[in-house]
LOKOL-87124 format. One record per residue (C-alpha): x, y, z; residue number from 1. Coordinates in Angstrom, 2 decimals, decimal comma. Layout:
BEGIN
{{X; Y; Z}; NUM}
...
***
This chain:
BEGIN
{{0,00; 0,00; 0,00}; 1}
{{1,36; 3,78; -0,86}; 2}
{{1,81; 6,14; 1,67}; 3}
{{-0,39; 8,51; 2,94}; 4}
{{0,41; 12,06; 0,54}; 5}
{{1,19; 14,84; 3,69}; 6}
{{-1,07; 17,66; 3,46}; 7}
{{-0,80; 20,94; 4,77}; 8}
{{-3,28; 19,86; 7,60}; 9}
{{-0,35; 17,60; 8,74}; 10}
{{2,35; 20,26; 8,68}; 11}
{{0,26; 22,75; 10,65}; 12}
{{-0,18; 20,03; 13,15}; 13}
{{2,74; 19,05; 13,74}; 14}
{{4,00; 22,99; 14,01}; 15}
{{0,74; 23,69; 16,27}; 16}
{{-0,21; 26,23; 14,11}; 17}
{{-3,75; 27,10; 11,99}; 18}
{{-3,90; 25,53; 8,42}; 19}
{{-4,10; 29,46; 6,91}; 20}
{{-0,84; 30,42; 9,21}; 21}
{{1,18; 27,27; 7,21}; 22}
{{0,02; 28,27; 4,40}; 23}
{{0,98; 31,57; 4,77}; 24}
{{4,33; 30,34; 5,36}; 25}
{{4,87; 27,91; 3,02}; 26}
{{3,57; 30,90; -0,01}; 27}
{{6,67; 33,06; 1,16}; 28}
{{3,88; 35,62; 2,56}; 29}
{{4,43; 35,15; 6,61}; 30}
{{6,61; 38,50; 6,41}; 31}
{{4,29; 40,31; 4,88}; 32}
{{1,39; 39,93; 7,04}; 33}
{{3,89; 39,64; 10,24}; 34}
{{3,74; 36,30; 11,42}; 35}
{{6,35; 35,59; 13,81}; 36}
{{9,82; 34,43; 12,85}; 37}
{{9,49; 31,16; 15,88}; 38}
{{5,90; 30,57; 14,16}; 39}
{{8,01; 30,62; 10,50}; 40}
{{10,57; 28,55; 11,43}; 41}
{{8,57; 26,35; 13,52}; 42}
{{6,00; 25,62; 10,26}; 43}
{{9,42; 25,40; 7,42}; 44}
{{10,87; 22,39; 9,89}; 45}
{{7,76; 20,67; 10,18}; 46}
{{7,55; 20,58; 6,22}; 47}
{{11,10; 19,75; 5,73}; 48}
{{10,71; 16,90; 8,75}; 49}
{{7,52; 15,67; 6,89}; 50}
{{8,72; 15,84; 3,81}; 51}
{{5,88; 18,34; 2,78}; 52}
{{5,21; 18,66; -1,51}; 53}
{{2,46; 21,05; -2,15}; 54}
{{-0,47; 19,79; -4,26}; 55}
{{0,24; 21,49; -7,89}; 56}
{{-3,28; 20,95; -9,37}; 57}
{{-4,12; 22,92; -6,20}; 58}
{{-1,58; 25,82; -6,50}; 59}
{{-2,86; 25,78; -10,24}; 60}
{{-6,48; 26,42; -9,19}; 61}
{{-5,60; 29,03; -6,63}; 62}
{{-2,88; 30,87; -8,95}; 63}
{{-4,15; 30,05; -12,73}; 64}
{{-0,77; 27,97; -13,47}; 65}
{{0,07; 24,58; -13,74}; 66}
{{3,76; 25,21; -14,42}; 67}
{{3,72; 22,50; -17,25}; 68}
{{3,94; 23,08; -20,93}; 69}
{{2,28; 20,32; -23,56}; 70}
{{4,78; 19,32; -26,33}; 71}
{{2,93; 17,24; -29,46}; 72}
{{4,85; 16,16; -32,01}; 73}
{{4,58; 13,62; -35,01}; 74}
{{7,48; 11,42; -34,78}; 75}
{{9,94; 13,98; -32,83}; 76}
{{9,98; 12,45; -29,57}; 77}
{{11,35; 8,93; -31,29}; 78}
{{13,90; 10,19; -33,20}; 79}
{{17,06; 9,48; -33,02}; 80}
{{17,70; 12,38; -35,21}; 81}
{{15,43; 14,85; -33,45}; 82}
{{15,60; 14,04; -29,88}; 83}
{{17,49; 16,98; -29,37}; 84}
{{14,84; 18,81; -29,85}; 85}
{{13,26; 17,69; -26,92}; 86}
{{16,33; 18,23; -24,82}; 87}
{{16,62; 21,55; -25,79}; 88}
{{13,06; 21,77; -24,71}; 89}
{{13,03; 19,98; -21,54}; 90}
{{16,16; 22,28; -20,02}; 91}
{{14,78; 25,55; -21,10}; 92}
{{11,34; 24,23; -19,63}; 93}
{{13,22; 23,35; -15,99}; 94}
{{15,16; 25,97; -15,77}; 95}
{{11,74; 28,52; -15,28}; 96}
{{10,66; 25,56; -12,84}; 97}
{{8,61; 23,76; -15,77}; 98}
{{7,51; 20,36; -16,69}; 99}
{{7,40; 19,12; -20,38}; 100}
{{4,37; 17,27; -21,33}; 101}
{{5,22; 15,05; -24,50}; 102}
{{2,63; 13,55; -26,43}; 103}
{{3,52; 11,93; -30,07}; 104}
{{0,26; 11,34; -33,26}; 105}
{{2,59; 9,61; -35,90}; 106}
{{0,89; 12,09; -38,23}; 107}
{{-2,52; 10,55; -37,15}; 108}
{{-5,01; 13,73; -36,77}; 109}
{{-7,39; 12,00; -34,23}; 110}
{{-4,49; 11,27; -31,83}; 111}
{{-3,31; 14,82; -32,35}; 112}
{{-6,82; 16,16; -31,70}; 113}
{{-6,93; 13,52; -28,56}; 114}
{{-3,68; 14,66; -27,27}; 115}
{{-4,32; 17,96; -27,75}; 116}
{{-7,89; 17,77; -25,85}; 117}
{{-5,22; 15,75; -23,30}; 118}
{{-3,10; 18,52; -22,84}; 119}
{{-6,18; 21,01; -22,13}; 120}
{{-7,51; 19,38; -19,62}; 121}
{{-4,31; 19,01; -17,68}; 122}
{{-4,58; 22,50; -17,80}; 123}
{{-1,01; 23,61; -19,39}; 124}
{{0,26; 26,98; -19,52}; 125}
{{1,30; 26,27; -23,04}; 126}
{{1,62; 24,37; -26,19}; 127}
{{4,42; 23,41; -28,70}; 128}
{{3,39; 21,41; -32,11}; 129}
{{6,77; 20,12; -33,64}; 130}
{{7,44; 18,45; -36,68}; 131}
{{10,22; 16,04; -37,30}; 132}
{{10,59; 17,51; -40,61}; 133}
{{10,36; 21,27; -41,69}; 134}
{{7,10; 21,64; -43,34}; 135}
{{3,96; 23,27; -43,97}; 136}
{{0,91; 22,42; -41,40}; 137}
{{-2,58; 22,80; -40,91}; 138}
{{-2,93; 23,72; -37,72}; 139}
{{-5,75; 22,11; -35,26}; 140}
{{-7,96; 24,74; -34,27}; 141}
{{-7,45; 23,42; -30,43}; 142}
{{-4,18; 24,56; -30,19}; 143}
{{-5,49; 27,96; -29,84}; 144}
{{-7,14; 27,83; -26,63}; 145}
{{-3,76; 28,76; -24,76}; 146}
{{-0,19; 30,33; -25,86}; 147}
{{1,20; 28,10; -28,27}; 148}
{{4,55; 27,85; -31,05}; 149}
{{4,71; 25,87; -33,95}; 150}
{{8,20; 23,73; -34,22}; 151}
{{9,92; 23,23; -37,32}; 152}
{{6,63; 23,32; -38,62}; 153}
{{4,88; 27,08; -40,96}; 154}
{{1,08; 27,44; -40,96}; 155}
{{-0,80; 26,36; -44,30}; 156}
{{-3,21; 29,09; -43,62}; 157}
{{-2,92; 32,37; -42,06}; 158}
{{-2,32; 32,10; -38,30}; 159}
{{-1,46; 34,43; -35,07}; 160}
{{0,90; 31,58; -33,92}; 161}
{{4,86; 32,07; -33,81}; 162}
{{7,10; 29,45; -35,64}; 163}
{{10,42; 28,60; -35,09}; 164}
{{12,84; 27,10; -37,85}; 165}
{{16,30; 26,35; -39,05}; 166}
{{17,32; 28,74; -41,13}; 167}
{{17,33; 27,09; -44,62}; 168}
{{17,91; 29,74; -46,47}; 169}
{{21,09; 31,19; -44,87}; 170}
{{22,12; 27,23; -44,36}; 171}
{{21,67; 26,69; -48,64}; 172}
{{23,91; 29,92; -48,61}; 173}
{{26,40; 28,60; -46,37}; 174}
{{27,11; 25,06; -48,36}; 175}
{{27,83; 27,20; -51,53}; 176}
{{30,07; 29,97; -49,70}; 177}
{{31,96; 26,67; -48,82}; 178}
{{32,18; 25,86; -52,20}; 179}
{{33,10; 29,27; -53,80}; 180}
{{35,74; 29,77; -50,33}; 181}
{{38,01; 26,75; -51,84}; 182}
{{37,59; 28,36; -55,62}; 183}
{{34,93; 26,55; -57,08}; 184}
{{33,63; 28,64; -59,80}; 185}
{{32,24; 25,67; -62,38}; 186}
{{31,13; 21,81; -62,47}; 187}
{{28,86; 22,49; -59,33}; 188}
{{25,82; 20,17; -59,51}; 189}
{{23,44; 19,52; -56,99}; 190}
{{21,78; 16,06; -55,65}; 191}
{{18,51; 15,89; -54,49}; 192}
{{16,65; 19,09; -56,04}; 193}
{{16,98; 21,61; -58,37}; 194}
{{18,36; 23,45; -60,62}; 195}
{{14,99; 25,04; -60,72}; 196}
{{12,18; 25,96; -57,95}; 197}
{{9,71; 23,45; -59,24}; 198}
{{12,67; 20,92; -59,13}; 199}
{{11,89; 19,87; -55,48}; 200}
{{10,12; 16,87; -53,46}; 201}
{{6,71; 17,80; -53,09}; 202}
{{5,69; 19,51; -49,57}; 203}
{{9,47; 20,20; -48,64}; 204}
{{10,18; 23,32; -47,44}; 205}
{{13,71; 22,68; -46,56}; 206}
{{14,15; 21,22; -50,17}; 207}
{{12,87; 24,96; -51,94}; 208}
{{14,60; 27,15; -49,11}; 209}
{{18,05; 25,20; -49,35}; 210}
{{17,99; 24,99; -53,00}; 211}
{{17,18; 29,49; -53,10}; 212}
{{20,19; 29,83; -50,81}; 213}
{{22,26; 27,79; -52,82}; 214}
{{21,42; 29,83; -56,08}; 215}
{{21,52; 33,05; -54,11}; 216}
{{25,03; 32,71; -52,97}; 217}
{{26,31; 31,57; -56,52}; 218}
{{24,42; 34,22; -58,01}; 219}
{{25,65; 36,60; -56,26}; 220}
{{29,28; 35,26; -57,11}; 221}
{{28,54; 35,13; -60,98}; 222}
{{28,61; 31,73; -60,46}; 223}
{{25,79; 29,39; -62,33}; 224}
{{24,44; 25,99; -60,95}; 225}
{{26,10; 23,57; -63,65}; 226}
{{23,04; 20,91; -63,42}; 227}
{{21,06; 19,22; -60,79}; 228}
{{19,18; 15,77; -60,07}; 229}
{{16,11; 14,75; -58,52}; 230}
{{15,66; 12,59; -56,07}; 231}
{{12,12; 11,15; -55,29}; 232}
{{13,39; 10,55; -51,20}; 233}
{{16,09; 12,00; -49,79}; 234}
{{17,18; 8,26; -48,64}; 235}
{{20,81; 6,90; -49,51}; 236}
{{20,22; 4,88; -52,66}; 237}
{{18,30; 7,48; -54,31}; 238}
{{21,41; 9,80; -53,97}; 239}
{{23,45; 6,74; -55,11}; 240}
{{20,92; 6,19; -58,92}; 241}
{{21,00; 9,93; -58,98}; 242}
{{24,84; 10,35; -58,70}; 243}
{{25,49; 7,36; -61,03}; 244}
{{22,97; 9,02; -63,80}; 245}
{{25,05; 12,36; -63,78}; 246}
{{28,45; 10,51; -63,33}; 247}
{{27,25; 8,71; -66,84}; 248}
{{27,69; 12,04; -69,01}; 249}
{{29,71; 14,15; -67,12}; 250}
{{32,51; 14,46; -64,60}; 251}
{{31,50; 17,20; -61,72}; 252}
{{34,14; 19,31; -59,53}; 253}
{{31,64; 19,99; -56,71}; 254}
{{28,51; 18,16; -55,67}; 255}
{{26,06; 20,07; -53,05}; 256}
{{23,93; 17,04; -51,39}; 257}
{{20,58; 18,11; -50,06}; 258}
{{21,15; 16,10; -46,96}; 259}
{{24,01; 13,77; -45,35}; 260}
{{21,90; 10,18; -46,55}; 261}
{{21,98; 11,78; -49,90}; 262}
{{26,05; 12,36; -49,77}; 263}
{{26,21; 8,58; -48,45}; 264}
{{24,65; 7,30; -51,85}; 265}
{{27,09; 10,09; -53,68}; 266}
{{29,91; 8,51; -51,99}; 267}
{{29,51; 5,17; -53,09}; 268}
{{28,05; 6,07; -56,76}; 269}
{{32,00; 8,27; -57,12}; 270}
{{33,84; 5,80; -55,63}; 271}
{{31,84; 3,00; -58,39}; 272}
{{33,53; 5,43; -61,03}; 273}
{{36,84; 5,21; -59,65}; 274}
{{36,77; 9,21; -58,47}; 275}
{{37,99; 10,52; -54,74}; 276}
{{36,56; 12,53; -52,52}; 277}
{{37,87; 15,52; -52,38}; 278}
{{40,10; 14,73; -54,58}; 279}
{{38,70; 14,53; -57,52}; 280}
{{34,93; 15,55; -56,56}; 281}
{{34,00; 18,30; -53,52}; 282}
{{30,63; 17,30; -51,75}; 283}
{{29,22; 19,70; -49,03}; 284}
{{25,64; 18,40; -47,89}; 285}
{{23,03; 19,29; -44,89}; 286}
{{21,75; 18,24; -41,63}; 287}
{{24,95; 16,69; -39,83}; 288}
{{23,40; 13,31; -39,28}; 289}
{{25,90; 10,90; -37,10}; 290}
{{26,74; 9,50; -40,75}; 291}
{{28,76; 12,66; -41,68}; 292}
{{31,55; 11,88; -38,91}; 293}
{{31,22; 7,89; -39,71}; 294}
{{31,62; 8,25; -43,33}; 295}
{{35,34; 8,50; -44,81}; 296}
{{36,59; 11,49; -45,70}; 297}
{{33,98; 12,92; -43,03}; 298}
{{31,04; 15,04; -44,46}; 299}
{{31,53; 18,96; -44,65}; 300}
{{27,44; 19,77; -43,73}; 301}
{{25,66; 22,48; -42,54}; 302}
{{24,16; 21,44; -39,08}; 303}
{{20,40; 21,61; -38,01}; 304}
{{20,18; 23,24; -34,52}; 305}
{{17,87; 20,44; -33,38}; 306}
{{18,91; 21,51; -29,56}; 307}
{{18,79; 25,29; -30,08}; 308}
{{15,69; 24,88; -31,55}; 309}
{{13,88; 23,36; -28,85}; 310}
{{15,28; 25,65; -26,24}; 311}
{{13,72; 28,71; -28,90}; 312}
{{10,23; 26,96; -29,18}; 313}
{{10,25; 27,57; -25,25}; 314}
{{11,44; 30,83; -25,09}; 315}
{{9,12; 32,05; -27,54}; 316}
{{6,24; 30,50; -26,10}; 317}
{{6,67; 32,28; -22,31}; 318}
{{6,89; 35,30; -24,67}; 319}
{{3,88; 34,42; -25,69}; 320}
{{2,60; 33,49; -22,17}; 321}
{{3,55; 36,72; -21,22}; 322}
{{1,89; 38,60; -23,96}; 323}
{{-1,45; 36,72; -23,45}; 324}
{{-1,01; 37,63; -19,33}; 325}
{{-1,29; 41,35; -20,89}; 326}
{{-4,24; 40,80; -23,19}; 327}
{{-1,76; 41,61; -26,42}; 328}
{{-2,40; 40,02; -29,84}; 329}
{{-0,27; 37,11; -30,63}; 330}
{{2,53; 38,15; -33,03}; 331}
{{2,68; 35,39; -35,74}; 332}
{{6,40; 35,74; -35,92}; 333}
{{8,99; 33,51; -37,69}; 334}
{{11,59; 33,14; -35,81}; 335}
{{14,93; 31,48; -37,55}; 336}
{{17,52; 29,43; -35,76}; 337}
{{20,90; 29,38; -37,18}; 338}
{{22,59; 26,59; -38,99}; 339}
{{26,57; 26,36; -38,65}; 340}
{{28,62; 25,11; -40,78}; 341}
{{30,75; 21,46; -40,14}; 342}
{{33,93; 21,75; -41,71}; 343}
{{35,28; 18,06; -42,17}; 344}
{{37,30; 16,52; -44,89}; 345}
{{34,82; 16,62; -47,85}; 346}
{{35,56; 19,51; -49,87}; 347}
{{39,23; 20,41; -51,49}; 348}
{{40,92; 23,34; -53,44}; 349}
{{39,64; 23,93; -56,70}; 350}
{{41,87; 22,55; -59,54}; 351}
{{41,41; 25,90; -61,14}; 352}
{{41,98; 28,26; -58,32}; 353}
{{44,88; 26,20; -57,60}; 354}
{{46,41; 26,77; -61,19}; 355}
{{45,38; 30,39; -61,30}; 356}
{{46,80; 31,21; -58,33}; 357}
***
C-alpha cells in the first residue's frame, strides 16, 4: 500500500499552528502579514521533517498555473535524429521551474486532436506542435485555446501563432560559400533538387529554401548551378541512382547534397567510377546526421540546430505566455535558428583556383 500524501493539515499540526498560518508560510507571505519568525521557522521544519510537496493541481487552481507546458509532435519524440529537440526543450522548460508534457500522433489527426484535448484538460500553460521535418501544417484549431509555437513546422493558412525554424535559407547559402571559399567557380551540380524551384520533393520546405540559398550565394558570385538531379526521397540509394545518372555524361568538380543520406549514396556512386573525394569531386551536404563523422573522408554539412531549436520553441512561447497575461495580440512571428557550418574533410581546393593562383 502507498503512503499517505502529507497535506498541509499535517504540517500545521505538527508545528501547532492554523492551516491558513502554514500556508501563509509555506507561499513566502508570513513577512508580509507579520507572522512571527518562531511561528516561520517552527512551520518550514515541520515541512522539511515531513517531507511536505504542495499539491500542484491545487496551486494551479488558486494561482491560474500549472507550471507545465504540452509538447505534441509527429514522430519527434522517437527520433534518433530529433531528440534533441526535446532536450533543448526539456532544459529551457526546468530551468523557469517547468515540466514538459510530451505527447507523439505519428501524423494521425485524431491522436493529435486527442492529445491535444489531453493537454487542455491538464490545464497547461502552453503548447508546442513540432514536426520532425520542416514543413507546412494545418494547424488544429485546439491549439489555440492557450499560448502556443509551432516547431519546425509554418502554418498552411494564415495564423497568429509564432514558428520557429532552421534557417534554410542562410544554411543553402552557407554550403555554396563553402564551395566558392576553396575556388569553385564551375562543375557544381546539386543532388537531391533543383536546378529550378519546381525541381523539389513535393511539400518540402527545406528542399525549396536550401535549394534558393544555394542559387543566391552563386548568383551573387557570378557563379551558375552547372546541373542538378532529382531525387524522389532523400534516402541513400536514391542519392546513389542519382549520382550514377550524372556521373554517366559528365565528370562534376563539386557536388552540393541536399542532406548527409543523400552524400552517403554520392559517396559510393564516385567511388563506383573510380573518383575521390575531395580529390577529384568536392561534396558539401546538410543536416549533420551521425553519418557525416562515420563516413570517410567525413562530411563537410551544414548542421540543423535540433537543440537550439527546442530551447527557442520555449522561449518564444513564455513570450507568448507573457503577452497573453497582458491581453496583447499574438505576433505570428517567424523566428529562424541558425545553422553552422561542419567543416570536415569533404571539400578540397579547386583545380582551377589552384592553377590560377
Amino acid at each position: 500500500m502507498s503512503p499517505r500524501r502529507v497535506t498541509l493539515a499535517d504540517v500545521a499540526k505538527a508545528a501547532g499552528v492554523s492551516r491558513p498560518t502554514a500556508s501563509l508560510v509555506l507561499s513566502g507571505r508570513g513577512r508580509e502579514l507579520r507572522i512571527s519568525q518562531d511561528v516561520e521557522q517552527r512551520v518550514l521544519r515541520a515541512a522539511e521533517e515531513l517531507q511536505y510537496r504542495p499539491n500542484i493541481v491545487s496551486v494551479g487552481l488558486r494561482t491560474g498555473t500549472s507550471r507545465t507546458i504540452g509538447f505534441v509532435s509527429d514522430t519527434v519524440a522517437t527520433s534518433r535524429l530529433a531528440g534533441d529537440m526535446i532536450k533543448g526543450a526539456l532544459e529551457a522548460a526546468r530551468e523557469r521551474g517547468f515540466m514538459l508534457f510530451i505527447g507523439e500522433t505519428e501524423g494521425d489527426a485524431e491522436l493529435e486532436r486527442r492529445l491535444l484535448q489531453a493537454m487542455h484538460d491538464r490545464q497547461v500553460d502552453g503548447l508546442i506542435l513540432a514536426s520532425m521535418f520542416t514543413r507546412t501544417i494545418k494547424v488544429p484549431k485546439a491549439i489555440t485555446a492557450v499560448p502556443a509555437v509551432l516547431l519546425n513546422a509554418l502554418p498552411k493558412q494564415p495564423t497568429p501563432l509564432p514558428a520557429v525554424l532552421p534557417d534554410e535559407v542562410e544554411a543553402g547559402r552557407r554550403a555554396a560559400r563553402v564551395l566558392l571559399d576553396a575556388g569553385h567557380r564551375d562543375g557544381i551540380y546539386l543532388i537531391g533538387a533543383g536546378p529550378g524551384l519546381r525541381n523539389v520533393p513535393s511539400e518540402s520546405l527545406a528542399a525549396v529554401e536550401r535549394l534558393v540559398g544555394i542559387r543566391e550565394a552563386l548568383g551573387e558570385a557570378g557563379v551558375k548551378v552547372a546541373g542538378a538531379r532529382t531525387c524522389p526521397d532523400w534516402q541513400p540509394e536514391y542519392g546513389l541512382a542519382a549520382t550514377r545518372d550524372l556521373l554517366r555524361t559528365i565528370q562534376p568538380r563539386a557536388l552540393i547534397c541536399f542532406n548527409d543520406r543523400i552524400a552517403m549514396g554520392a559517396y559510393q556512386a564516385l567511388d563506383d567510377f573510380g573518383l575521390k573525394v575531395p580529390a577529384d569531386v568536392s561534396v558539401v551536404s546538410f543536416d549533420d546526421h551521425p553519418i557525416a563523422s562515420w563516413v570517410r573522408p567525413q562530411l563537410t554539412t551544414v548542421a540543423l540546430p535540433h537543440y537550439e531549436l527546442g530551447r527557442k520553441a520555449v522561449d518564444v512561447l513564455f513570450t507568448e505566455i507573457e503577452r497573453d497575461r497582458a491581453d496583447i495580440e499574438q505576433s505570428g512571428q517567424v523566428h529562424r535558428v541558425p545553422m553552422p557550418v561542419r567543416n570536415r574533410e569533404s571539400v578540397a581546393p579547386s583545380p582551377t583556383a589552384e592553377n590560377s593562383g
